[in-house]
C-alpha positions as CSV (number, residue, x, y, z in Angstrom):
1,X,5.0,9.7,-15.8
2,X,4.9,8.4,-11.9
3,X,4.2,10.9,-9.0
4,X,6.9,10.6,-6.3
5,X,7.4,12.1,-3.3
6,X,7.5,11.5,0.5
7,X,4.4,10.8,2.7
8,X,6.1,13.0,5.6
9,X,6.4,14.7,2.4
10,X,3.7,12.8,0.8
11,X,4.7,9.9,-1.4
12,X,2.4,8.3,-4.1
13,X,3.4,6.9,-7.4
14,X,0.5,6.2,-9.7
15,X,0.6,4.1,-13.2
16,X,-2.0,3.5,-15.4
17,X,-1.1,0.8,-18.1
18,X,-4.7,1.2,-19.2
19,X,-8.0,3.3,-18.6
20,X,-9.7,2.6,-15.7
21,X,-13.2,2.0,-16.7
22,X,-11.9,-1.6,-18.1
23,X,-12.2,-2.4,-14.4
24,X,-16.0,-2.1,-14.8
25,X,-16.0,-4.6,-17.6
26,X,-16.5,-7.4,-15.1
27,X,-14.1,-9.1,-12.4
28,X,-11.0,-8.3,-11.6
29,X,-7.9,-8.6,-8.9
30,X,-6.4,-6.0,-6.4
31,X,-3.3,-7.4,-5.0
32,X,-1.5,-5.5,-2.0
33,X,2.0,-6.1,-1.3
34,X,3.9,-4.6,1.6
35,X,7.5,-3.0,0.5
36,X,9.3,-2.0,3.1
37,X,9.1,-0.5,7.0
38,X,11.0,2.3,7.8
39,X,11.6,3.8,11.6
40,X,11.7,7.6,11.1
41,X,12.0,10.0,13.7
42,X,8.1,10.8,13.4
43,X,7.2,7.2,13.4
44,X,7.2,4.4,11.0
45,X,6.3,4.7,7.5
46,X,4.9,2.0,5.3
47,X,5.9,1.5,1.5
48,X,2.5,-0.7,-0.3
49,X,2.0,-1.3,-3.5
50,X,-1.5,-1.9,-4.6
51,X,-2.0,-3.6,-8.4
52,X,-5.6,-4.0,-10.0
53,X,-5.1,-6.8,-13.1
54,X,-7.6,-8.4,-15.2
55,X,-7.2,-11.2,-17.1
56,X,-3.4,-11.4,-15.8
57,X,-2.9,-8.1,-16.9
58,X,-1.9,-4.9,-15.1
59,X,-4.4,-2.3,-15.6
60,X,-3.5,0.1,-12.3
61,X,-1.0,0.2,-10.2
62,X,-0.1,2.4,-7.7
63,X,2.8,2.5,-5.0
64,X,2.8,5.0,-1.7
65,X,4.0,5.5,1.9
66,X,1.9,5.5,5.2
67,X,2.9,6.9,8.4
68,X,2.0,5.5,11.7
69,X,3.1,8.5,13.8
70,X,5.0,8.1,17.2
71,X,2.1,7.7,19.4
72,X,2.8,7.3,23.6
73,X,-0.7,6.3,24.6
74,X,-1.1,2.3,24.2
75,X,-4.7,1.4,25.1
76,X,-4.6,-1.6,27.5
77,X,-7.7,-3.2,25.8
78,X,-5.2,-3.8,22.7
79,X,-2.6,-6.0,22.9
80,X,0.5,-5.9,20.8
81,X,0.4,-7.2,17.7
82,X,3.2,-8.8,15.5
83,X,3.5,-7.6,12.2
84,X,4.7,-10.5,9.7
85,X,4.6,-10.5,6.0
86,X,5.5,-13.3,3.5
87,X,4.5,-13.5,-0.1
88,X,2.5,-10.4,-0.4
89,X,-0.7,-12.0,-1.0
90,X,-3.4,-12.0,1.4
91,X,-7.3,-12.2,1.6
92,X,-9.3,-10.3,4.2
């Protein structure tokens, strides 16, 4: 049964379709997909799911919230960035 609450309560849903140690029997995926962005009063909060698969298969998956807290000071040496998602899938 999934774990759900809030991050500014702390939100994290967890699902295991199968032990993890089957990871470790050789390559496998680890997709991260952005859900949703939230402006709360403390900030804005982040929904990402993160899904490890092998051989097409889900073996992991879980789902939680980040918050990036209201913060005033804006360092000059960084400029804004814009945020932009599409498909979900990226490689870093």
């Amino acid at each position: 049964m999934p774990l759900k609450r809030r991050l500014t309560d702390a939100f994290c849903s967890l699902s295991l379709i199968d032990a993890v140690d089957e990871l470790k029997r050789g390559s496998f995926s680890l997709q991260a997909k952005v859900l949703e962005y939230r402006t709360v009063s403390a900030g804005v909060e982040v929904d990402l799911t993160l899904t490890a698969s092998r051989d097409q298969q889900t073996i992991w998956s879980s789902t939680l919230t980040l918050l990036s807290p209201k913060n005033t000071y804006r360092p000059d040496a960084q400029p804004d960035l814009e945020i932009t998602h599409g498909n979900g899938l990226h490689s870093y």
